[in-house]
GUTORRO-343215 format. One record per residue (C-alpha): residue in three letters; x, y, z. Coordinates in steps of 0.1 Angstrom, whole numbers, padded with zeros to 4 digits, always signed. Layout:
N
ALAXYZ
...
//
This chain:
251
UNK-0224-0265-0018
UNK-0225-0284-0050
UNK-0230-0255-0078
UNK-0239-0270-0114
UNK-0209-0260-0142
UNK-0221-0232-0166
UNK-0194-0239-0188
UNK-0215-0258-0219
UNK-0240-0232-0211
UNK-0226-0197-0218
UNK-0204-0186-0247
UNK-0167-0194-0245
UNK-0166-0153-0241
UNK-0187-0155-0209
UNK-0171-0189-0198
UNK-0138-0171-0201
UNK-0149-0135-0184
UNK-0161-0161-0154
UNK-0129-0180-0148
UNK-0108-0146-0149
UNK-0135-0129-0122
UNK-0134-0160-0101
UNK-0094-0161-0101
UNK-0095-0123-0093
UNK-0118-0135-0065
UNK-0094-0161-0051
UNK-0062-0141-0058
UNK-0080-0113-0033
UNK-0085-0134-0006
UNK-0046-0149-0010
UNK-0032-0115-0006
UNK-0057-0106+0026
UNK-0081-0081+0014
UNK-0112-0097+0016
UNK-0138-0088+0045
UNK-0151-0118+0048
UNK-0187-0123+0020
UNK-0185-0082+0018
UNK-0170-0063-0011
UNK-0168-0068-0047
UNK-0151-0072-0079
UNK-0178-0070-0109
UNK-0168-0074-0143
UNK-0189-0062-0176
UNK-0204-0089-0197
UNK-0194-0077-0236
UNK-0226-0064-0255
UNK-0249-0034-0253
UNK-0272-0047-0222
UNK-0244-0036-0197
UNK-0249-0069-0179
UNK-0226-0078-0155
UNK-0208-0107-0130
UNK-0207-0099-0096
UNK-0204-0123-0060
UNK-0230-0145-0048
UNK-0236-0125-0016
UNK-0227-0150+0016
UNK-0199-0165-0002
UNK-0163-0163+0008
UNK-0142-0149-0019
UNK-0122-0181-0018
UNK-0148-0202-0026
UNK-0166-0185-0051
UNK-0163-0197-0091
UNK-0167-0193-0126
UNK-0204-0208-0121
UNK-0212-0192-0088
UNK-0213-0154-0101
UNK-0244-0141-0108
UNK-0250-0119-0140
UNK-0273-0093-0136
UNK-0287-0060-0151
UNK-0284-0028-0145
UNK-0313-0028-0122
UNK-0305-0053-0101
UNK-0323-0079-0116
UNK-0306-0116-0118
UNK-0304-0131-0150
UNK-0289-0165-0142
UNK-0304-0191-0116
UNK-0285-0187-0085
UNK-0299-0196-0049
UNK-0279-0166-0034
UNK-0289-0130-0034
UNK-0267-0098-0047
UNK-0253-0075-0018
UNK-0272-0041-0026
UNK-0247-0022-0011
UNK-0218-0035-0037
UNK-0252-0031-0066
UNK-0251+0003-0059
UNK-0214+0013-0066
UNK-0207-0011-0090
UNK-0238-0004-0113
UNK-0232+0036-0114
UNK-0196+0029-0124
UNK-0204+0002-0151
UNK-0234+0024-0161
UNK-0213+0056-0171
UNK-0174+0042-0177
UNK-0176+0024-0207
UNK-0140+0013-0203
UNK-0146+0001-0168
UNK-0147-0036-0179
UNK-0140-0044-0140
UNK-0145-0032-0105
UNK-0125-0041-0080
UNK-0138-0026-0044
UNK-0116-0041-0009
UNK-0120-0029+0027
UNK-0086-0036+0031
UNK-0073-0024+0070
UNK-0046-0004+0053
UNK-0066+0007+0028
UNK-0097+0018+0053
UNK-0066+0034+0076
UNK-0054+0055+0047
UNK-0091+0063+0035
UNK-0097+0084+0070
UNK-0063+0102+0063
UNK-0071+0135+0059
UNK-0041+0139+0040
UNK-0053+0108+0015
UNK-0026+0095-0004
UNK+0012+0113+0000
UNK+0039+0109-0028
UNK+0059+0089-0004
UNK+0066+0059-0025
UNK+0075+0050-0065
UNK+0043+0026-0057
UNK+0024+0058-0051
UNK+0032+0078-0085
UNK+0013+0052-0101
UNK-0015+0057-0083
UNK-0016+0092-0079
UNK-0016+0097-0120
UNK-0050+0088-0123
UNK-0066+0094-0084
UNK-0102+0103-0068
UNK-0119+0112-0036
UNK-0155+0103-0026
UNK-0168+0115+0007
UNK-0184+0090+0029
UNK-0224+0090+0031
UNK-0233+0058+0052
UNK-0238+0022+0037
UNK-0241+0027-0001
UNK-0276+0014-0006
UNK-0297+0051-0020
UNK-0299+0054-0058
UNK-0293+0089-0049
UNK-0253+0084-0041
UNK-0249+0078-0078
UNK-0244+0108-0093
UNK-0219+0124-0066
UNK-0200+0088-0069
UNK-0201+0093-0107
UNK-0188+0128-0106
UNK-0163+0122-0080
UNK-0147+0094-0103
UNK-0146+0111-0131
UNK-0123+0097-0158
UNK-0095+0081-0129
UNK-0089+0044-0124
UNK-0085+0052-0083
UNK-0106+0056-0059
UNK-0104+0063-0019
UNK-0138+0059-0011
UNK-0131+0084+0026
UNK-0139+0062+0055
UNK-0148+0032+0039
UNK-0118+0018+0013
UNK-0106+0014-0019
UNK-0115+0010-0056
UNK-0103+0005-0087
UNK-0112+0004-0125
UNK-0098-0015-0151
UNK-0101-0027-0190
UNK-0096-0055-0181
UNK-0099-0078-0148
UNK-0067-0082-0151
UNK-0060-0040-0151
UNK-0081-0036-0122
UNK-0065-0061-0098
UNK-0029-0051-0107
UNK-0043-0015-0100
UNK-0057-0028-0066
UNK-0017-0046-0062
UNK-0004-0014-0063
UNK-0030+0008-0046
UNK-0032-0019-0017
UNK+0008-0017-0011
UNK+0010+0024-0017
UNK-0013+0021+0013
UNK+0007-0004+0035
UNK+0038+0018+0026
UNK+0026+0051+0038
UNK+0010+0039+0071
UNK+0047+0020+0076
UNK+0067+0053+0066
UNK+0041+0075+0091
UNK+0055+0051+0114
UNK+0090+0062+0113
UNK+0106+0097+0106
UNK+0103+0126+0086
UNK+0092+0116+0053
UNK+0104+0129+0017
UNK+0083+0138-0011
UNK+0085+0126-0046
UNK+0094+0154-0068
UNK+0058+0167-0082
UNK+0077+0164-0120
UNK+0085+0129-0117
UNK+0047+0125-0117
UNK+0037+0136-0154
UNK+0062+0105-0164
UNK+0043+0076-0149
UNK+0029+0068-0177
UNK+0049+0062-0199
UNK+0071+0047-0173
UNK+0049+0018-0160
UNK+0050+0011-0199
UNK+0084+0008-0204
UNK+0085-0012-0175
UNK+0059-0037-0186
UNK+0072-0038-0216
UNK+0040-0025-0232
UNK+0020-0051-0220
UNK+0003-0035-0186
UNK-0011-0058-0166
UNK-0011-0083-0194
UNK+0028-0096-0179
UNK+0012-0100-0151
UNK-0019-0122-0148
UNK-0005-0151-0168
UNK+0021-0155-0138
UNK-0009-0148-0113
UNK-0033-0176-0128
UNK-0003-0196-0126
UNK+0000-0193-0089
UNK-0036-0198-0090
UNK-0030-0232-0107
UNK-0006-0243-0079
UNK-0025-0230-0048
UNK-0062-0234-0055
UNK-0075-0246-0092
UNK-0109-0247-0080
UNK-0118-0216-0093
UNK-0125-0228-0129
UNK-0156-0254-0119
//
């Protein structure tokens, strides 16, 4: 489907925002968590309207790009021509989040089979692996209530998250919050793979605990580690494997 360019239509900011959402698009479905058209990364528009870019809904996640999202408002509404609706289910949960988390500048949301298996775990996430420490620094629980689609669920999802960048959504998957697109899908790397991990590691033997004081370090840890740059190392390197494998993305 032939999708006209945006890119002499928004601002360089937008244009920008787009290409990095549609790359986070693409780099989900290279790594395998997509579910097909379902699920959602949304990312904030800058400004006070709290606009923001989420899927065309029947898409695959590896064809979506910069000019296929759709930018809409915080009720729903579409504010860009696009012939392809917005999943309401992915509305609802990414609209509470951008609507109280001004730092959430993206959402990324997977129903990964790991990260599904580990969701119904009663046990949730175990300090099993240095992958997990990162994760469990800044982790939340939200009880499954059906398909997200009743205004209603907001405030419970809203409280549930709180102030943390990780969520097990019980029964149904992951999520994941982020300055930056580039934040929330290096959150999702690591979240995605603490999940594969443990399910492994469950497979196998006993299984040894991370000491609970090596926790209050992570922090400052992962920083050291990216040399104070975060997930900022990163995504240069990932849109560079972008380039290689599928450049699509930026039309």
């Amino acid at each position: 489907m032939h999708i006209p360019s945006l890119k002499e239509v928004v601002s360089a900011d937008e244009w920008q925002l787009r290409c990095d959402l549609a790359a986070a698009y693409r780099l989900v479905a290279a790594y395998g968590w997509s579910d097909l058209v379902f699920t959602h990364i949304s990312a904030r528009i800058p400004g006070p309207e709290h606009h923001f870019l989420i899927n065309p809904y029947g898409l695959m996640f590896d064809e979506i790009t910069a000019s296929s999202l759709v930018k809409v408002d915080q009720d729903c509404n579409k504010l860009s021509d696009s012939p392809f609706p917005v999943n309401p289910a992915g509305f609802v949960i990414h609209s509470a989040i951008h609507q109280v988390r001004e730092d959430a500048g993206c959402v990324l949301h997977t129903h990964s089979r790991a990260g599904v298996a580990v969701s119904a775990q009663k046990c949730g996430i175990l300090p099993i692996s240095q992958q997990s420490t990162f994760v469990l620094g800044s982790l939340a629980y939200h009880d499954y209530e059906g398909v997200a689609l009743r205004d209603d669920e907001k405030p419970r999802l809203q409280a549930d998250l709180g102030n943390a960048n990780y969520l097990v959504l019980r029964n149904h998957g992951l999520l994941t919050v982020g300055r930056s697109i580039a934040d929330a899908f290096l959150a999702m790397y690591t979240f995605e793979n603490t999940c594969r991990i443990q399910l492994d590691a469950q497979a196998g033997g006993e299984l040894v605990h991370v000491n609970p004081q090596i926790l209050t370090g992570v922090a400052a840890a992962m920083k050291t580690v990216t040399v104070g740059q975060g997930a900022g190392l990163v995504w240069p390197a990932l849109l560079r494997k972008l380039e290689r494998m599928d450049p699509g993305y930026k039309t």
